[in-house]
C-alpha positions in Angstrom: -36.2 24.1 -20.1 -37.3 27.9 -20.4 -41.2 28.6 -19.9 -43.2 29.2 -22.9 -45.9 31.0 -24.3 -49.2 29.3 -25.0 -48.5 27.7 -27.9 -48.5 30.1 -30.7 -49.5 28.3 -34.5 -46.9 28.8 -36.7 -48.6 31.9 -38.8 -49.5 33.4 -35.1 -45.8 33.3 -34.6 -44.6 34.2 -38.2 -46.8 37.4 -38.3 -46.2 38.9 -34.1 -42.8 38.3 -33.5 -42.1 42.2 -34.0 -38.8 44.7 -33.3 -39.3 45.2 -29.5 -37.3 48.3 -28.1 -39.7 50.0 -25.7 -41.2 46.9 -24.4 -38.1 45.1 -23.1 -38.4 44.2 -19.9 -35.2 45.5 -18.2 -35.7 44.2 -14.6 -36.3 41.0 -15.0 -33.1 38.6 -15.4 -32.7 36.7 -18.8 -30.9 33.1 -18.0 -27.9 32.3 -20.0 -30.1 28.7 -20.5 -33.1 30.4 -22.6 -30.7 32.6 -24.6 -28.5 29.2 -25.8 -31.8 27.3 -25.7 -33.5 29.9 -28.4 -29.8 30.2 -30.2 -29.2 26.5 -30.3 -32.9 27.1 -32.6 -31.2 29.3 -34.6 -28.6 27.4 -35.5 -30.7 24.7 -37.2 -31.7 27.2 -40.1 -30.2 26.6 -43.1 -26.9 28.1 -44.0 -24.4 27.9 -47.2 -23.0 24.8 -47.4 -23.6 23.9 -43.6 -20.3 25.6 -42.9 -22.1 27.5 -40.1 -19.4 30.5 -41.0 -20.5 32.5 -37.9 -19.5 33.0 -34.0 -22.1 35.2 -31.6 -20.6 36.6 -28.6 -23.4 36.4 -25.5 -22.7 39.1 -22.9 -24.3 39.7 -19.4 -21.5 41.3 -17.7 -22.8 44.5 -16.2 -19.6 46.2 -17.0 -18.9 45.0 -20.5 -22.8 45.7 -21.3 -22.2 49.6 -20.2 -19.1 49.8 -22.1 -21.0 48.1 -25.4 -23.8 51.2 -24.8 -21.2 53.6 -24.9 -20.1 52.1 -27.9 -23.7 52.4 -29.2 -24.1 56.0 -28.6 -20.8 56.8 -30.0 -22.4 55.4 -33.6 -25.5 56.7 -33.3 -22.8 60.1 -33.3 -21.6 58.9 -36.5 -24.6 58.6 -38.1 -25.8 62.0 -37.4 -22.9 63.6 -38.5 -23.7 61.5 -41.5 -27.1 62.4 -42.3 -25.8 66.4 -41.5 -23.7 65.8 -44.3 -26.7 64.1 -46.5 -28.6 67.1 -45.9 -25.8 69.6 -46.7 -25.6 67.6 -49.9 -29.2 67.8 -50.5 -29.5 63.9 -50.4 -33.9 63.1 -50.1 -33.7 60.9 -46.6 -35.1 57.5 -47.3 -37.6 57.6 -43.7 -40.6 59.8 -45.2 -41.5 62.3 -41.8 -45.0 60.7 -40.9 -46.4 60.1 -37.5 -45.3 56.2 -37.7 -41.8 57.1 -38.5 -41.8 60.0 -35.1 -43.1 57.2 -33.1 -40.4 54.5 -34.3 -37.4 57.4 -34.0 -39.0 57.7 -30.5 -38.4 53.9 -29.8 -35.0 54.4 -31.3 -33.8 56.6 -29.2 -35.4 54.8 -25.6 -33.2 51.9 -26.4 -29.9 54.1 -27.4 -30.7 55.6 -23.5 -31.1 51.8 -22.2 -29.2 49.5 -24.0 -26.7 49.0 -21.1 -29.7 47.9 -18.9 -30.8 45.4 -21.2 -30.0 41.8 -19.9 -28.4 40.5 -22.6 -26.9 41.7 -25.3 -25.8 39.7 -28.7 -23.3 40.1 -31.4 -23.5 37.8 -34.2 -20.0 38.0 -36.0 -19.7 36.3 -40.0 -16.8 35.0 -41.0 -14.4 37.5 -43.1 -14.8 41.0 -44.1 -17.2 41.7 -46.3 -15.6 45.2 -47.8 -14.7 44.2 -51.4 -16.4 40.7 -51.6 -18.7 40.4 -54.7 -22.3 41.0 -54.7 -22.8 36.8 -55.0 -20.4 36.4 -52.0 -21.9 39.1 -49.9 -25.3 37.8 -50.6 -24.4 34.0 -50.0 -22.5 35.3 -46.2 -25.2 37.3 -45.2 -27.4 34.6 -46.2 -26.4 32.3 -44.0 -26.5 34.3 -41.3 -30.0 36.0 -41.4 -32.4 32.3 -41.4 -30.4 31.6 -38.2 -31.2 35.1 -36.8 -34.4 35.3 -37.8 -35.1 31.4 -35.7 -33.6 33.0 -32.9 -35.8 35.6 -32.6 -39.2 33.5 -33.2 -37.7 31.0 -30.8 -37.5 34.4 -28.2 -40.7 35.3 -28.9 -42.4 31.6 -28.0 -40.7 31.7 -25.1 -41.9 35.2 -23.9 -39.2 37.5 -25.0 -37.9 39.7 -27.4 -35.1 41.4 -29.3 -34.4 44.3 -32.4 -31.9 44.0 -35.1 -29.7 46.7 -34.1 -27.1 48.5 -36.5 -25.9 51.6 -35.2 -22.5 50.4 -33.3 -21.5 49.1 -36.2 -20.5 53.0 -37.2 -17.8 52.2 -34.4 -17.3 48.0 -34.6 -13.9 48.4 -34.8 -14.4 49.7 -31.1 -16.7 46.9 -30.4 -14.6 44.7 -31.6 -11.6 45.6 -29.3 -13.9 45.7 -26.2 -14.7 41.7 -27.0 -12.0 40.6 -28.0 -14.0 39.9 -31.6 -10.7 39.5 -34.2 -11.5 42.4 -36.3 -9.5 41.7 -39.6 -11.0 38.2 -39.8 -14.7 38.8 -38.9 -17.6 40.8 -39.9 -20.4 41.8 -36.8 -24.0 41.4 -37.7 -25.4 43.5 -35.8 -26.6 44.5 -32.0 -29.5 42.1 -30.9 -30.4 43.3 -26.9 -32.4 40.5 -25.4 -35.0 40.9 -22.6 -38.3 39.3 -21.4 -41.2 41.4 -22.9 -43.9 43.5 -21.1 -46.6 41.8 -22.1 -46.7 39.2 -25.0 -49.9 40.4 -27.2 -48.0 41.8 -29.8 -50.2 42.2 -33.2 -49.2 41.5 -37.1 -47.9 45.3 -38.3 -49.5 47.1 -41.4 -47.2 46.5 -44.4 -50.0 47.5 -46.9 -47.5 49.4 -48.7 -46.0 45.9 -49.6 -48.3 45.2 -51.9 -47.5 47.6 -54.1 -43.8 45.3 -54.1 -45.1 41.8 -55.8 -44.2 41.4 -59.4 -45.3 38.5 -61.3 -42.7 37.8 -64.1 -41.6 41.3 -64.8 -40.7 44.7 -62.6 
């Protein structure tokens, strides 16, 4: 049984379980038990149909995990040739240039420079590819897979640790995909999900004031 927290009540965990990049602890070891304990969590939230239509591929390996940064960096590549082109085009970027935005870019690019030193790294796959699928089948894949993510990262945070929903390699998952073995042409990858004990556990609920502004009662 992993150690926990001090018990956390549920709107304690709801509103501080937080995107942890920075504060990933990357020198003490992560046990394969309390990263099955905290997925076997996950898999108890609900999903379309219980068909559980997803497979997550765990890996410690020292080598594999600095192969899988390399990957990483190579996307971040990607997207920066990408937004060159948006600004060539004139296309308004959707991050507004503010202090809070220079700090989370900041983050963002410690754990592009780390992410081979990170414990343990995750990659959720769903089943099929989703280039093509309808809106209603997109939305009831992805679905199913984001309640069981989201569990495992409350479930990681009760116990201490943390994680960030990580898209960048994704630029390059065919590349991923051949490193892991993952059977490209059947599956989809979530994401990138590094997992690490935190420094420090006294993480606070974050400012979405600007949320507000997003509730609409029976109309836009």
């Amino acid at each position: 049984m992993a150690e926990q927290l001090p018990p956390l009540s549920v709107d304690e965990l709801l509103t501080t379980t937080r995107t942890v990049r920075r504060r990933l602890d990357l020198e003490r070891p992560v046990s394969r038990e309390v990263v099955e304990e905290c997925l076997r969590i996950g898999f108890q939230a609900p999903n379309g149909s219980n068909l559980q239509l997803y497979d997550w591929v765990l890996v410690d390996d020292p080598g594999l995990r600095s192969a899988m940064g390399d990957i990483y960096r190579g996307g971040l590549e990607a997207q920066l040739a990408a937004s060159a082109r948006a600004e060539r085009a004139k296309t308004p970027s959707p991050y507004p240039d503010t202090t809070a935005q220079r700090r989370i870019s900041a983050s963002v690019y410690h754990l592009i420079e780390r992410m081979q030193d990170v414990p343990v790294l995750v990659v959720p796959t769903l089943s099929g590819r989703m280039e093509g699928r309808s809106i209603f089948d997109q939305a009831s894949r992805w679905g199913s897979v984001i309640p069981t993510v989201w569990n495992f990262m409350l479930a990681l945070r009760s116990r201490g640790l943390g994680s960030a929903w990580t898209t960048i390699h994704l630029h390059r998952e065919e590349d991923m995909a051949d490193l892991l073995g993952i059977p490209y042409q059947r599956v989809t990858q979530v994401g990138l999900f590094p997992v690490a004990y935190t420094i420090g556990t006294d993480f606070q609920p974050a400012d979405r004031s600007l949320a507000e502004e997003k509730i609409h009662w029976n109309a836009w």
